[in-house]
C-alpha positions, 0 to 999 in steps of 0.5 A: 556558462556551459562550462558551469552546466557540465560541472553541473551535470557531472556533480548531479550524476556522481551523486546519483551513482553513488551506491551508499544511496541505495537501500541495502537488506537492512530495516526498512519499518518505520516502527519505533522500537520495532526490532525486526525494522516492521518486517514480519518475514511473512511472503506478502498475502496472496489472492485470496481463493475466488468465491464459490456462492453468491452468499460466500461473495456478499459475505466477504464484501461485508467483512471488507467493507465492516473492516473498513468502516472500523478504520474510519478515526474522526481525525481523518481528512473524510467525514463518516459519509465520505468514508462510507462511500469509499468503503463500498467502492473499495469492497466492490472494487476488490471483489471485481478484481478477485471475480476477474483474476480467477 
């Protein structure tokens, strides 16, 4: 039976080491028909810059939160409601963050 475990074992491990598993620089988009495989060639967005009025930071929070309310389908798996309080909570969230970073 420990003999079955071992062989087990040394099977599972082979495969995990195999290197024709690992993601290569290839396309990794899952866009169909996408020829630069979903990858624009863009650095990802940094932090955007802290604001520097209380105006200026409402301002963006109402973007943040209006861009997500614009996202908001009716076949999700959240009602308007529900999607409205995580909205606020991300528009907050994300201004927190911004106002902690800096």
């Amino acid at each position: 039976m420990r003999t079955l475990r071992y062989i087990c074992l040394i099977c599972l491990l082979l495969v995990s080491l195999d290197p024709g598993h690992a993601q290569t620089g290839g396309k990794t988009g899952d866009k169909a028909g996408d020829e630069t495989g979903g990858q624009t060639g863009e650095p990802p967005a940094a932090i955007p810059a802290r604001p520097r009025t209380p105006t200026e930071a409402a301002d963006r929070r109402k973007a943040w939160f209006d861009q997500c309310m614009q996202d908001w389908d009716k076949e999700t798996h959240m009602s308007k409601t529900e999607w409205e309080r995580t909205c606020r909570r991300m528009a907050h969230e994300r201004m927190k963050f911004l106002l902690e970073q800096r």
